[in-house]
Backbone as a ProteinNet text record, in pm:
[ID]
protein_1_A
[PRIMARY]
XXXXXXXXXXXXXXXXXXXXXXXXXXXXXXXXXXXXXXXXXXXXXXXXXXXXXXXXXXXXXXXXXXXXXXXXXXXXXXXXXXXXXXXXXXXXXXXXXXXXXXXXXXXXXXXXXXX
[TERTIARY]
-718.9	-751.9	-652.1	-597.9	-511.2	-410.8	-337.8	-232.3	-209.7	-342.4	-360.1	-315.7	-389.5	-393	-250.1	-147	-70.4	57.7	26.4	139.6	127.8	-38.9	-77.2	-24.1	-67.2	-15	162	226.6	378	390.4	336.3	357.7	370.8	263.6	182	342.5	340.6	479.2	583.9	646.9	767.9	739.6	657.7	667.5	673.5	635.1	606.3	755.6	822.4	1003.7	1077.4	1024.3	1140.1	1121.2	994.2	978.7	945.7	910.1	888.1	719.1	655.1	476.9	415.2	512.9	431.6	303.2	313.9	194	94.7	15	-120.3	-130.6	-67.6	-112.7	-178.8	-96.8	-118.4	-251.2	-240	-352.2	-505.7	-510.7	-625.8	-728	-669.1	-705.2	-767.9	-658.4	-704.2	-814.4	-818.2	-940.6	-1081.8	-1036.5	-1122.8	-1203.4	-1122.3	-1164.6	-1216.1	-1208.1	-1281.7	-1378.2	-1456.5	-1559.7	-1564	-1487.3	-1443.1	-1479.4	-1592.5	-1607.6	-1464.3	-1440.1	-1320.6	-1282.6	-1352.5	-1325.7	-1299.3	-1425.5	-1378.4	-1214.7	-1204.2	-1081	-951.1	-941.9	-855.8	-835.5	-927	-952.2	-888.4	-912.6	-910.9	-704.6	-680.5	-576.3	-461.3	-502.3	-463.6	-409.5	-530.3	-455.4	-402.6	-370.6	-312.5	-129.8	-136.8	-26	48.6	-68.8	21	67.4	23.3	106.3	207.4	205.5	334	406.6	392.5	490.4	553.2	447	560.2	677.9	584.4	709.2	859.4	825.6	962.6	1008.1	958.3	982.4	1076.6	1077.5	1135.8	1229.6	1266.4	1373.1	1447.7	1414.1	1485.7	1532.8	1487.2	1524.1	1617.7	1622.8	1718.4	1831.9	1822.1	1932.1	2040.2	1985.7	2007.6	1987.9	1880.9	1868.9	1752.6	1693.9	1585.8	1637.7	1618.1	1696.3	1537.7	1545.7	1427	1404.5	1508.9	1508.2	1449.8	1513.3	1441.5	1276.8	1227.3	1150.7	1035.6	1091.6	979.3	974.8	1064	1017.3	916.5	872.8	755.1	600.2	625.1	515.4	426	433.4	295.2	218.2	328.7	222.8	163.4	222.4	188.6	54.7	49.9	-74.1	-198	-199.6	-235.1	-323.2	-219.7	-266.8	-356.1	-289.4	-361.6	-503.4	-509.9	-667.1	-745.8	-702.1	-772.1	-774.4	-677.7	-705.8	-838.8	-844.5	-947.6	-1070.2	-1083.6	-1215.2	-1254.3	-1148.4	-1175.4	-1236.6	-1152.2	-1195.3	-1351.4	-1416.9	-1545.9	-1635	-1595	-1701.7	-1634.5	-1551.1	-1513.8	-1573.2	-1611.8	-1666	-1603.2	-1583.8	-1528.1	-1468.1	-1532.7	-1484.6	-1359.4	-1357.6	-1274.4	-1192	-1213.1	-1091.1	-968.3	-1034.6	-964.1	-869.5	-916.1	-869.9	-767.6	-761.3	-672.8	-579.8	-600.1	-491.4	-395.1	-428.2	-375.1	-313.4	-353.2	-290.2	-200.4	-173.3	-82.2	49.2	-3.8	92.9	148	112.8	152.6	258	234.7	338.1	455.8	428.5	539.6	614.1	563.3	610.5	739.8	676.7	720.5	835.5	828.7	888.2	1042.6	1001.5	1132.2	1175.6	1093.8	1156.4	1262.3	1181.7	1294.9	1417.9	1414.5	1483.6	1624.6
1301.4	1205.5	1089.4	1088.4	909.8	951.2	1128	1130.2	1116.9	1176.2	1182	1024.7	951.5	796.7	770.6	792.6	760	813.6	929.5	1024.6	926.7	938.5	884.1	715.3	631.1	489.4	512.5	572	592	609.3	707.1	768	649.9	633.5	481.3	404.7	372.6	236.1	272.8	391.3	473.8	447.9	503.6	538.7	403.7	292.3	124	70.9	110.3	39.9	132	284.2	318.2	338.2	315.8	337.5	172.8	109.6	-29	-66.4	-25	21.8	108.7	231.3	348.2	405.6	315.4	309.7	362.4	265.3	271.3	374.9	483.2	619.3	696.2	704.5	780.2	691.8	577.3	544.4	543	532.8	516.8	658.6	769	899.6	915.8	875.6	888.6	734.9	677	602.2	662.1	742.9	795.3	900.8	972	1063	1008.7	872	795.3	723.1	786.6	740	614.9	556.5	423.5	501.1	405.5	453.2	411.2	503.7	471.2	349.6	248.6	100.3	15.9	56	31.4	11.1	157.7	242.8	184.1	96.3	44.2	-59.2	-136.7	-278.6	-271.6	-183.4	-205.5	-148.4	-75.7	-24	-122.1	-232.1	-333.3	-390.1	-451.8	-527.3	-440.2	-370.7	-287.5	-255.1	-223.7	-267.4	-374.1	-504.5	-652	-661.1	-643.1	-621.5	-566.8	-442	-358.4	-424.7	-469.1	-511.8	-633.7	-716.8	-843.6	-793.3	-662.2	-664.2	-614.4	-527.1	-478.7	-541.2	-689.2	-785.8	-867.7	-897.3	-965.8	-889.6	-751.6	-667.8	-686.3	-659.6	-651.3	-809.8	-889.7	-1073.7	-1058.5	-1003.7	-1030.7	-980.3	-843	-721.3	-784.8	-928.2	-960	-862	-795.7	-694.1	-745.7	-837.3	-946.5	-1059.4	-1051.4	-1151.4	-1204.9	-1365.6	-1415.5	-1510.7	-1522.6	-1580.5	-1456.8	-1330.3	-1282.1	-1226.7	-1234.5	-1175	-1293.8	-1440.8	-1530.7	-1549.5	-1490.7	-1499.2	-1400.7	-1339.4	-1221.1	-1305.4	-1328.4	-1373.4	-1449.7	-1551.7	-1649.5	-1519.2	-1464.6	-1365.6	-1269.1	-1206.7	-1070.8	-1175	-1258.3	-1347.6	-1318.3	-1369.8	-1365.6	-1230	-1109	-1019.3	-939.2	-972.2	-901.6	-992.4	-1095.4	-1142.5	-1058	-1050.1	-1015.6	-819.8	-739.8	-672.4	-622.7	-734.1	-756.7	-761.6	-884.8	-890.8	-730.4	-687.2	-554.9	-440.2	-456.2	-349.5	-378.7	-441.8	-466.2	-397.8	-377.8	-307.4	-218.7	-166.5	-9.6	72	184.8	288.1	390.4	443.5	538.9	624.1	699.6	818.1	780.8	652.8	592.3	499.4	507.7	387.1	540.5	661.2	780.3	836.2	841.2	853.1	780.6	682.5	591.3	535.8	591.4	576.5	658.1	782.2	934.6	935	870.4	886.5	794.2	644.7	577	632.8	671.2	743.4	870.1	955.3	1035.5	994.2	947.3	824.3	824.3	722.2	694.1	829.4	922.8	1011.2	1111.4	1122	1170.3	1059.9	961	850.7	849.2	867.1	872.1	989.6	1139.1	1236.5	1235.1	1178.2	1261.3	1116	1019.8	917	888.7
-2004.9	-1900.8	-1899.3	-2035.8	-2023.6	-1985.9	-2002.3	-1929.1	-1781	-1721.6	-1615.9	-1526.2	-1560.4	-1576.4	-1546.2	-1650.5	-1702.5	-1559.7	-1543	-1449.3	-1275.8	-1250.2	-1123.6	-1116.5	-1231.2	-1223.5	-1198.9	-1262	-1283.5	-1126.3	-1074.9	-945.5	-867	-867.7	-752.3	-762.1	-883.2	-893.5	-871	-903.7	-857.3	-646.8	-613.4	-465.2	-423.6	-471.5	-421.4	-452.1	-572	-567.3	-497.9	-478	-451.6	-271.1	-205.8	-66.4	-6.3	-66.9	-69.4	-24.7	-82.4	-67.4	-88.4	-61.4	-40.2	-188.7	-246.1	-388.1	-304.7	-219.3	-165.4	-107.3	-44.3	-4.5	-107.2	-239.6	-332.1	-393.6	-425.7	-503.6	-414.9	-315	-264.2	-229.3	-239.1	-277.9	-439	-550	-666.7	-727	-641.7	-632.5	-609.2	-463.2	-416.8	-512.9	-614.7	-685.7	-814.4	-814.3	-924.7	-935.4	-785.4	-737.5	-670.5	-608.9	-542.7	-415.7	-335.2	-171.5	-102.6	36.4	95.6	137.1	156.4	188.7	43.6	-10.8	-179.7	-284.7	-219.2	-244.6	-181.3	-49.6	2.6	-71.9	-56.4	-117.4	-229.7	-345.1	-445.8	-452.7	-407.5	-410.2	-337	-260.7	-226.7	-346.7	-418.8	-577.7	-625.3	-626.9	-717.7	-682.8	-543.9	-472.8	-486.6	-488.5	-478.6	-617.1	-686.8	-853.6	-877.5	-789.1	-786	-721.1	-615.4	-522.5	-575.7	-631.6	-712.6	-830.7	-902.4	-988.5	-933.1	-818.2	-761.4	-683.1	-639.3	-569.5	-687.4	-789.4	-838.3	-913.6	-949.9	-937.8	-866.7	-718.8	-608.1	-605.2	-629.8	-627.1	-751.1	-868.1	-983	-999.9	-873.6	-857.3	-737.9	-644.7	-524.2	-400.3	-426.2	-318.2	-212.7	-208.6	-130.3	-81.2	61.6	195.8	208.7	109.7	163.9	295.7	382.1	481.5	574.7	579.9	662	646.9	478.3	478.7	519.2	516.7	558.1	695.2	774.8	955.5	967.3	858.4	832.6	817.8	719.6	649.8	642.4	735.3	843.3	919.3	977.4	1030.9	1008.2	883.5	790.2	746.6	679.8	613.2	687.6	874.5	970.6	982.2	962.4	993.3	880.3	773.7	636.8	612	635	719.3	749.9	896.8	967.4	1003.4	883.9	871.2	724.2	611.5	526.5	598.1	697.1	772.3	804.2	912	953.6	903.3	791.2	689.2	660.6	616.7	588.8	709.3	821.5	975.6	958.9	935.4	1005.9	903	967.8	901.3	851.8	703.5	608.8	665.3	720.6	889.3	948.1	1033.7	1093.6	999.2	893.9	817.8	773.7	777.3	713.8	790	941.6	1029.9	1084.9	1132.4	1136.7	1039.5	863	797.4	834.1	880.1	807.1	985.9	1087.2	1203.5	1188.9	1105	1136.7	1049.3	916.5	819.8	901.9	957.9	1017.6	1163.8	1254	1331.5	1231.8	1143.1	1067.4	996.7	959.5	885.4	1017.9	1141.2	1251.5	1337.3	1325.5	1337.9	1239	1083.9	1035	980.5	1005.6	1065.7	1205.7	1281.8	1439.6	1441.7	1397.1	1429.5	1339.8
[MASK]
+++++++++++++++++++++++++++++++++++++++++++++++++++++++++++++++++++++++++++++++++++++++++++++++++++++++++++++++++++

């Protein structure tokens, strides 16, 4: 079991430095299988993300590979939106939070296929 642990956390953090997020696809499934309900499972895979993301945030800041001027014409409004996508999350229903992941990931997946 601790390897298990061990392969999936690696995974999660590998896909988050090396795609720049992509952790939370993978972890919010193996949440799911750890008995975390699907909203649960977001939520929680959220922190789990933002941990990752600082540490490869400050890689990427020590390597000089992070343009923080552009990433703060982001980030009033990313704030804004990660709000009011938290609120969201709390009404939408499991069904539809599954759905609408796996349709927006898919967009994107078809998106930087054909482009």
């Amino acid at each position: 079991m601790k390897a298990m642990k061990f392969f999936e956390g690696t995974l999660c953090g590998f896909l988050n430095g090396f795609f720049g997020s992509g952790g939370g696809v993978v972890a919010v499934p193996i949440l799911e299988k750890e008995d975390c309900k699907p909203n649960e499972a977001h939520a929680t895979s959220v922190a789990l993300i933002f941990i990752l993301s600082m540490v490869t945030a400050m890689f990427y800041g020590f390597s000089g590979n992070l343009d923080f001027q552009a990433a703060w014409k982001f980030i009033p409004w990313g704030v804004l939106g990660a709000v009011s996508g938290a609120i969201f999350l709390k009404k939408i229903k499991a069904m539809w939070l599954k759905r609408s992941v796996g349709g927006i990931v898919t967009i994107a997946a078809l998106r930087m296929l054909l482009c």
